[in-house]
C-alpha positions, -999 to 999 in steps of 0.1 A, spaced: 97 331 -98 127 313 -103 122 291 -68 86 282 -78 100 267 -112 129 247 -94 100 235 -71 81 225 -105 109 210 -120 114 185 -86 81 179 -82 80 161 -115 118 147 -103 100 133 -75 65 122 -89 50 148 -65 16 170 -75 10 194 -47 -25 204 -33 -30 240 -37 -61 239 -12 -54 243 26 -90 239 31 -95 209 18 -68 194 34 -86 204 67 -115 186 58 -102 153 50 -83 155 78 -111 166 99 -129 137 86 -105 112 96 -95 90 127 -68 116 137 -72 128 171 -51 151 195 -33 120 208 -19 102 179 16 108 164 16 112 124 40 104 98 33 129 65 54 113 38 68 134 14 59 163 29 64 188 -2 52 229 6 44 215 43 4 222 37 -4 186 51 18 192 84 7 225 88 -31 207 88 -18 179 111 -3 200 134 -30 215 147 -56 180 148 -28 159 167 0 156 195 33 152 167 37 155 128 68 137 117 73 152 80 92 133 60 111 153 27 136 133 -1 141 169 -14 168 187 6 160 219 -4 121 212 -1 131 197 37 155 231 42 120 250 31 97 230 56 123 237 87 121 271 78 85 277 78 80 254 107 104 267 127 92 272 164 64 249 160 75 221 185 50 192 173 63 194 135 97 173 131 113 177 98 134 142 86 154 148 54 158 118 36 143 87 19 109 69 39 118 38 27 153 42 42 140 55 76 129 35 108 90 32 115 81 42 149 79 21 180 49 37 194 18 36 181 13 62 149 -10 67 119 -2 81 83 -15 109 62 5 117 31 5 132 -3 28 102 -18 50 104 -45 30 82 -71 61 59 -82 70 48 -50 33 38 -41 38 1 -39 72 7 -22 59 27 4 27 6 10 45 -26 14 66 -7 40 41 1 61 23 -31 62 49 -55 57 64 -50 95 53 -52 130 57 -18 134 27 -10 108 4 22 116 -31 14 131 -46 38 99 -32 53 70 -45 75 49 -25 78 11 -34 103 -19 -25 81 -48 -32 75 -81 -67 57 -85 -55 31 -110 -31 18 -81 -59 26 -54 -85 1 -76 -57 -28 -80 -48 -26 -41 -84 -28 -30 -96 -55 -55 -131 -65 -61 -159 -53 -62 -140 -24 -72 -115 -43 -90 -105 -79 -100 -84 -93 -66 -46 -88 -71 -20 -105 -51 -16 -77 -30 -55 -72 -22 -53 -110 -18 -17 -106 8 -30 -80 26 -71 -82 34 -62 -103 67 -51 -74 85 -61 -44 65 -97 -31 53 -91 -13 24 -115 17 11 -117 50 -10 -122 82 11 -120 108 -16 -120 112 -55 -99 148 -61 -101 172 -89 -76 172 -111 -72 207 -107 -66 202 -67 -34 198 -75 -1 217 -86 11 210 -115 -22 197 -125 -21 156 -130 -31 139 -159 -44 110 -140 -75 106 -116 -62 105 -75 -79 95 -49 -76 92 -9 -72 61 0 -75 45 38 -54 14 49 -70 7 87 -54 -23 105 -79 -46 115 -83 -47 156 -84 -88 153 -68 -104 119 -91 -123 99 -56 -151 97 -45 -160 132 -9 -159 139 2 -191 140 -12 -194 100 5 -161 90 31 -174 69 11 -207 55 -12 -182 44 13 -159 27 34 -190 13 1 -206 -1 -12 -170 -20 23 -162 -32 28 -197 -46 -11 -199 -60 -1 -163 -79 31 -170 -92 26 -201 -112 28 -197 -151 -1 -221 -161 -38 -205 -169 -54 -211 -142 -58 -223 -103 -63 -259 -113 -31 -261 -132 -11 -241 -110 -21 -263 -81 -21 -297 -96 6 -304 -70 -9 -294 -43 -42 -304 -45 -55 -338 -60 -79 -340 -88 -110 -349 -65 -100 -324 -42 -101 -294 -68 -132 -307 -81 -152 -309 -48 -136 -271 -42 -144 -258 -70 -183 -266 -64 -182 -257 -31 -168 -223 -46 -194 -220 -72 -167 -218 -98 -155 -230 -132 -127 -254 -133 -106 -227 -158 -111 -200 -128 -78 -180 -127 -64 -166 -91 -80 -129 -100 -115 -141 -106 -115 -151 -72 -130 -134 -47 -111 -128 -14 -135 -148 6 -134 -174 -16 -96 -170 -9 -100 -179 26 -122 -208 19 -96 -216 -10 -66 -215 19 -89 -232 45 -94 -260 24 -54 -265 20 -50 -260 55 -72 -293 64 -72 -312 35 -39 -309 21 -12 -336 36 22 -326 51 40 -336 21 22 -318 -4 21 -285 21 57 -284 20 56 -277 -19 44 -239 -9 68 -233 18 92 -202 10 71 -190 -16 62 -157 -1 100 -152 11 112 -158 -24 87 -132 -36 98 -106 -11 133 -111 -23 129 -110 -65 106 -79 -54 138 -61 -37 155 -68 -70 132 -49 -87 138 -24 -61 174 -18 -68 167 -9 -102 139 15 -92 166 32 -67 186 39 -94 161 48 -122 127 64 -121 112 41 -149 91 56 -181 60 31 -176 56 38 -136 24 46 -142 12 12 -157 36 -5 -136 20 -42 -117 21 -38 -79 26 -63 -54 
């Protein structure tokens, strides 16, 4: 009895709520693109019911525990089963893959944005994903129609479509949550929506459009775009001048960045360039301090 409680008293250490239903697991798993080829990361692999699952639908489960007496658990029950690999340690501290390789984990909720922007932020990012996670997070990484765009949605809809698989039960899980979670998928798309050579205009341009402190787009881009510019976007938008960069909707994003693309001058361009590097380095700041503290307001917390 005493194990069990240790095992509660980590799981809350570790954000982790544990499914208590191996048959459920089956059938989302069953329901997903996992095939007996594919190689499959399970991130924070907890009791081991998701590896167990995987093992059986695919060619290698890579299960991936923080907790070293959780991960000293998972080699014991596993032991003899050559597809399951146990790695003891940190995901956001390990190496992805080389080979191709898909995802489906039970996440520990506050590293959600950490471990998403790991897995898409890199060459090396699975082909599909599947992530139980809170569905406050879920609704602000997918954006509209679900949700109002965020800067992620807005970063990552190029190469990633975005969708809700499954809304749980609260009482799914052990110890019982007192949010709602959902499955969420993260499929790379087979031809980017951006081509290459605009990746990081198109990153700069969002991360710059995001992070200005006026009101609204038309402020925030006054020195980017000239007034009759704005104005003849705008209308071909079908938008108020006072529109703010979360009313947009991500297709009006890509007309939004198509129009800087080939009306914008050289000189003015330049004004966005480094933008999405200096994001990605205040955002490891913020990183550092969620290393070395689990914060009291994770769940409200903004993602990027």
């Amino acid at each position: 009895m005493e194990h069990v409680r240790k095992i509660v008293r980590n799981s809350v250490k570790y954000s982790q709520n544990f499914l208590r239903d191996t048959r459920l697991v089956q059938r989302l798993v069953e329901k997903s693109s996992i095939a007996p080829s594919d190689l499959v990361i399970d991130i924070g692999s907890g009791k081991g019911i998701i590896a167990d699952i995987l093992s059986t639908r695919c060619k290698k489960v890579i299960a991936v525990e923080a907790d070293p007496e959780l991960a000293d658990r998972l080699k014991q029950k596993f032991k003899g089963i050559l597809n399951i690999q146990i790695q003891t340690g940190d995901f956001l501290a390990l190496n992805l893959p080389s080979e191709p390789y898909k995802v489906f984990s039970n996440i520990p909720f506050n590293r959600t944005a950490d471990i998403i922007r790991k897995l898409v932020n890199t060459l090396q990012s699975p082909s599909d994903t599947y992530l139980i996670v809170q569905k406050e997070s879920a609704l602000k990484f997918i954006g509209t129609p679900l949700s109002k765009e965020t800067l992620f949605s807005v970063m990552i809809k190029p190469w990633f479509e975005l969708s809700i698989e499954y809304n749980f039960q609260r009482s799914d899980f052990e110890p019982r949550p007192n949010i709602d979670i959902v499955l969420l998928r993260i499929r790379k798309r087979e031809t980017p929506i951006i081509q290459e050579n605009q990746t990081t205009h198109y990153k700069d341009f969002v991360s710059y459009a995001f992070n200005r402190s006026n009101p609204n787009l038309k402020k925030g881009l006054k020195d980017v775009f000239t007034s009759n510019q704005f104005s003849r976007i705008i209308q071909s938008l079908h938008v108020s001048d006072s529109v703010t960069p979360t009313q947009l909707s991500f297709e009006q994003w890509l007309d939004l960045f198509q129009s800087f693309q080939t009306f914008v001058d050289s000189q003015k361009k330049r004004v966005v360039i480094g933008s999405a590097s200096k994001l990605s380095k205040e955002q490891s700041q913020l990183d550092k301090v969620h290393r070395t503290r689990v914060s009291k307001n994770w769940k409200k917390e903004a993602i990027f």
